[in-house]
PABAGU-477039 format. One record per residue (C-alpha): residue in three letters; x, y, z. Coordinates in steps of 0.001 Angstrom, whole numbers, plus 500000, padded with zeros to 6 digits. Each point is the difference from the previous one (the first is absolute). Example, Ala and Ser with C-alpha at 12.3 -4.5 7.8 and 13.67 -1.06 7.14 Angstrom:
# PABAGU-477039
ALA512300495500507800
SER501370503440499340
This chain:
# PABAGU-477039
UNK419028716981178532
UNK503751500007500776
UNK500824497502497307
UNK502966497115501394
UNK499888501751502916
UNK496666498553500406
UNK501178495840499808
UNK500386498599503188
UNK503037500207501538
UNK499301496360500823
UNK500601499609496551
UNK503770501216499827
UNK500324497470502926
UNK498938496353497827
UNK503222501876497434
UNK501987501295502679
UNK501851499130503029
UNK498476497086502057
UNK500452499460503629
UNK502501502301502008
UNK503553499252498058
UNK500961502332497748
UNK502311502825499987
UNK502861499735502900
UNK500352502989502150
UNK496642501995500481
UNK500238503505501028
UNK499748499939504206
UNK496466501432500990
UNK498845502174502554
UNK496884499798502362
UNK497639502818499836
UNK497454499909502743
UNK496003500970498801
UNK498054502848500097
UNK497958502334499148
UNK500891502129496740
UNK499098503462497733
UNK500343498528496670
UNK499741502181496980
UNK497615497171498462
UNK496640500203501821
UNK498891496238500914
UNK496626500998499957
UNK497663503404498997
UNK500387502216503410
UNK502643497563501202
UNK504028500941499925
UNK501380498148502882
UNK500932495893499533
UNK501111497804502330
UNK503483498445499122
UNK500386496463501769
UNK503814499641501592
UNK502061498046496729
UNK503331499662498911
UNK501981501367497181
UNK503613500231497834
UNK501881502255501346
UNK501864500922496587
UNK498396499533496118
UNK501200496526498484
UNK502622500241498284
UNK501340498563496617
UNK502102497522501516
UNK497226498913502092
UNK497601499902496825
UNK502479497876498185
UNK500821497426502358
UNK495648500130499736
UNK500283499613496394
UNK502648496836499720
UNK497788498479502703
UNK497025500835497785
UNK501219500298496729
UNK496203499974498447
UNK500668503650501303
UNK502842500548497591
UNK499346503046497298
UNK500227497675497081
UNK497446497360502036
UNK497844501673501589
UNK496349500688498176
UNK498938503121498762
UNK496784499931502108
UNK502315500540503216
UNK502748502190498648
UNK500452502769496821
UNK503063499759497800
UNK502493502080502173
UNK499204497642503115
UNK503563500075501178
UNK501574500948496962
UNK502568501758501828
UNK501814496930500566
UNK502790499207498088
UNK498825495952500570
UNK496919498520500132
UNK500001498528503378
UNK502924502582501720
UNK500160503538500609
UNK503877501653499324
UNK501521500050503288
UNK500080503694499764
UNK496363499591500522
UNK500026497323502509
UNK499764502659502945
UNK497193502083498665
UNK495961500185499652
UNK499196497188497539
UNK497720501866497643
UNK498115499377496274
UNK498208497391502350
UNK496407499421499873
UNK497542499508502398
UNK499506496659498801
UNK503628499144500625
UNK500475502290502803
UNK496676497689501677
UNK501989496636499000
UNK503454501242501727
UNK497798500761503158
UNK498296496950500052
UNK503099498079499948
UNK501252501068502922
UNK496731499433501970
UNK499339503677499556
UNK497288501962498033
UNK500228503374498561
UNK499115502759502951
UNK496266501766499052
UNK499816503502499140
UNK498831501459503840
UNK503031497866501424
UNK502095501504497822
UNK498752503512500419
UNK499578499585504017
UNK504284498887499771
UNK500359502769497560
UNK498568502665502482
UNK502859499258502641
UNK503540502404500324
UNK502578498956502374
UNK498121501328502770
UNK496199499931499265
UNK497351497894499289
UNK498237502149497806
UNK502492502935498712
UNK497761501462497388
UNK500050503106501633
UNK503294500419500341
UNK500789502647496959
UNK504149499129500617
UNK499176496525499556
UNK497503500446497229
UNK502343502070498130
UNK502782497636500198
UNK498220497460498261
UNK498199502008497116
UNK503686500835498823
UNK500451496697499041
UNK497355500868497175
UNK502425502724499100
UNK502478497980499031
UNK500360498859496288
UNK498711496744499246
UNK503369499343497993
UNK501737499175503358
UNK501389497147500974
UNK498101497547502707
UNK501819500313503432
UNK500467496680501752
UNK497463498862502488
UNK500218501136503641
UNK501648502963499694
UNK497064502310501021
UNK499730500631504125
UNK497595497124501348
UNK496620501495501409
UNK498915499323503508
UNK498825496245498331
UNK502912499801499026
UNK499550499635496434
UNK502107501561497300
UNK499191501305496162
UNK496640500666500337
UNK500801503882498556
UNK502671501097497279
UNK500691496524498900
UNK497442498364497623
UNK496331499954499327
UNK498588496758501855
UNK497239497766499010
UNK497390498719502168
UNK497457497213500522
UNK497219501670499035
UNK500867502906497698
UNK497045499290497820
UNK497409500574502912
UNK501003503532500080
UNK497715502705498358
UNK500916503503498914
UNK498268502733499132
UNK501804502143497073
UNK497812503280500833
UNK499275500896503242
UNK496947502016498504
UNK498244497132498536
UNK498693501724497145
UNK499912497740497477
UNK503404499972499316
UNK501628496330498140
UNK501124498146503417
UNK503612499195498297
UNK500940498986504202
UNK496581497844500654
UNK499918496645500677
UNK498292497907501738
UNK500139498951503906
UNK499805500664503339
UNK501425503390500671
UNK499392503422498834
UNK502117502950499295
UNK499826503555499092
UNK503068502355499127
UNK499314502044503257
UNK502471499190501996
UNK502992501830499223
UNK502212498974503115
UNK499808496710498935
UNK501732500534496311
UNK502075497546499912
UNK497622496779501342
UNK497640501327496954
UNK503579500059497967
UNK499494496343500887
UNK496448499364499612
UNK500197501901496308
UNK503000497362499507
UNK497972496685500554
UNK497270501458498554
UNK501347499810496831
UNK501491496180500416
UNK498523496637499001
UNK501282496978501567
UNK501881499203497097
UNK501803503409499424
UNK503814500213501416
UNK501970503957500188
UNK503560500990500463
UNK498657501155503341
UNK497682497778501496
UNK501174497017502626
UNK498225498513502867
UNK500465498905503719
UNK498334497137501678
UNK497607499803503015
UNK498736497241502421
UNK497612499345502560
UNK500983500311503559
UNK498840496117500292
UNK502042498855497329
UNK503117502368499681
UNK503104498274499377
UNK503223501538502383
């Protein structure tokens, strides 16, 4: 059991944001088209290919000031409101004000957000929270390719982000060359949470000796530490392993999807 991560997220929705008014200037989002994708996370025993239906998503991470104008629509999402069954004690405790980020802030990755919150925020602009393959299918794209996982330039580029000290400073959003989607961030920026990070199952020993299963969980997918060329998506996977629904980080923030149907310009 994934603990809060296991509530409903229909659940944040009866405390959170009702309807589609909330915060004022959403990130713009992109149109990726479907199709077929090698995800690191089998759907199925014998089965590594999914199909990706054609959605939309932010082309940037939200950002503070887009999360605050969120949070004085919504101020049951304020740190010193919110419950403890939807956020831990640092849930935006970077904030010099309850309901406003420090406009030195305003232009970066909102982060200590949970995926409670982060759920809420989406919701209230008529938007959900993208799911893990969407994510990973965007992920996969340079500025040229649909699927640059083997290109070892590209590949290398974005494991030095995990180089870097985690001391640094967040850049502002949209700073990053767009991939062929057109979306930005998606590397070197922040960690990003997705609709169904509790679904996803890890294996901690690829031998399956016996070993504790510190990375096991339950759900649909299945992973083994194989897969070397992919370091940094199981950098990622590791990462939401580890999260609840309540938990917030220094480096964590989110992005919002939508369906093709219903996508808002």
């Amino acid at each position: 059991m994934r603990g809060s991560g296991t509530i409903a997220l229909s659940a944040v929705l009866v405390l959170g944001a009702c309807g589609v008014a909330g915060a004022a200037n959403p990130s713009p989002q992109v149109s990726v088209p479907g199709g077929d994708f090698r995800s690191v996370l089998a759907p199925a025993p014998g089965q590594d290919v999914v199909r990706v239906p054609g959605f939309r998503l932010d082309e940037t991470p939200v950002t503070n000031a887009q999360f605050s104008a969120f949070v004085r629509a919504h101020p049951e999402w304020r740190r010193d409101r919110v419950t403890r069954l939807f956020a831990d004690p640092e849930y935006l405790s970077h904030w010099s004000k309850a309901d406003q980020a420090d406009a030195v802030l305003a232009d970066q990755p909102v982060t200590r957000v949970s995926w409670f919150a982060a759920g809420a925020y989406c919701e209230a602009q008529g938007r959900r929270l993208p799911t893990w393959y969407e994510w990973e299918y965007v992920a996969a794209a340079s500025e040229t390719a649909r699927d640059a996982r083997n290109d070892s330039a590209w590949t290398q580029r974005i494991l030095a982000w995990y180089g870097k000290p985690a001391t640094a400073g967040l850049p502002p959003v949209g700073k990053t060359p767009p991939n062929m989607y057109g979306a930005r961030d998606l590397h070197g920026v922040v960690w990003e949470w997705v609709e169904d990070f509790n679904s996803i199952l890890v294996s901690g020993d690829s031998r399956e000796q016996g070993d504790p299963d510190v990375l096991r969980f339950c759900g649909t997918g299945a992973l083994t530490m194989q897969d070397k060329d992919n370091y940094a998506i199981l950098m990622r996977i590791a990462m939401l392993s580890s999260m609840e629904g309540r938990y917030t980080t220094t480096s964590m923030g989110f992005r919002c999807a939508s369906d093709l149907k219903s996508a808002q310009p």
